[in-house]
Structures are given as C-alpha cells and as structure tokens.
N, C-alpha and C positions, 0 to 999 in steps of 0.2 A: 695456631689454634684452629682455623677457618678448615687445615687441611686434615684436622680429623676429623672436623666435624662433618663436612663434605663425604669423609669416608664412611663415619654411621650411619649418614644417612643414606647412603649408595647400599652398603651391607644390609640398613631395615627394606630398603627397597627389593633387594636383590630376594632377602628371607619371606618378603610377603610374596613376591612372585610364586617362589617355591612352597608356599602355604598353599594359594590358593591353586596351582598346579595340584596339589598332591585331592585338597577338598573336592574338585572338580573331577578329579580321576575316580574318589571313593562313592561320589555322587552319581556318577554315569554306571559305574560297575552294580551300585546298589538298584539302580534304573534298569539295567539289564535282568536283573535276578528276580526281578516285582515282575518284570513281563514277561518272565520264562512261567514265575508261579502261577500267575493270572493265565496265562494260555495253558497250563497245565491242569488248572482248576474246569478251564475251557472243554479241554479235552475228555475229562472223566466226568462230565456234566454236573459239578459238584454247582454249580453256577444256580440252573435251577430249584435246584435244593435247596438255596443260602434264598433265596427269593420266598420259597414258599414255606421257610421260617420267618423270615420276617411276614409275610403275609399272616401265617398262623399268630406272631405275636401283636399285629395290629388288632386280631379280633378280642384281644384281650381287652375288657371294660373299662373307662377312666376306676371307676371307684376299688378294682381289682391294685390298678396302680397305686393309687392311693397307699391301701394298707403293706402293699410291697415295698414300698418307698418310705412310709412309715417302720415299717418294721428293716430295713436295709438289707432287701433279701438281695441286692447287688454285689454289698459287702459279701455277705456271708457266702456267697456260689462263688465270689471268687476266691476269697481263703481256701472254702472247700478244694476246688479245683487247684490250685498252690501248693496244698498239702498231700494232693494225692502228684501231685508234680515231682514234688520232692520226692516223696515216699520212691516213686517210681526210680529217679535218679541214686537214693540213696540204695538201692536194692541190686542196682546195677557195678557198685563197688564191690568190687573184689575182697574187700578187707571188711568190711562193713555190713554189705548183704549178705 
C-alpha cells in the first residue's frame, strides 16, 4: 500500500511541477505582450493623451461626481460601449450581418 501511495504522491508532484511550468510560461508570454503594447502606446504618443485625460477628468468637481455616481453614469457608458462592442462584432458575421 505505502508503494502507491509513494507513487501519487510522486505523480501530484511531478503534475504540479508541470502546472506551474506551464503558468509560469503563460505569465512571461503575457509579460512580453503588456511590454510590446506599452512601448507601442509609447511610440504613437498615445501616452500623453491617456495623461491629459486623466488630467481633463481631475478638473471635474466633487459635487459633479456625486450626481454621476448617484445616477451610475459608470454603469450605463459601459453597457453603452458593450453594446456597441457587440453590435460591431455581431455585424462582422458573415451570416448575421
């Protein structure tokens, strides 16, 4: 009995290696691809622009927030935006659009 159990536990051993092999690979590949986008955003200066939206939305007023957040105009920009998401994908089927 001791020698199968010696061998599950060798086999979970051997399986977690190869998990985290594989997590480790998907994590580095996905590392490369953030730095290609980020240095690509670099490149077409979209960088500055992403800055001077967020600056433009800092001048926005607490009491502005308020009724934004009251009213859950987060929600609703991003259904908007999802729906035209779809819309867009659904339009690009062959059968469909």
């Amino acid at each position: 009995m001791d020698l199968i159990t010696d061998f599950a536990a060798w086999l979970k051993s051997i399986l977690e290696q190869i998990a985290q092999f594989v997590m480790d690979a998907v994590f580095l590949v996905l590392g490369w691809i953030w730095s290609a986008f980020v240095a690509l955003l670099d490149t077409l200066g979209l960088t500055s622009q992403i800055d001077r939206a967020g600056q433009a939305l800092d001048g926005i007023p607490d009491s502005v927030w308020y009724f934004m957040n009251m009213f859950e105009i987060h929600y609703g920009l991003g259904v908007i935006f999802a729906a035209y998401g779809i819309r867009f994908f659904i339009r690009r089927l062959p059968v469909v659009g």
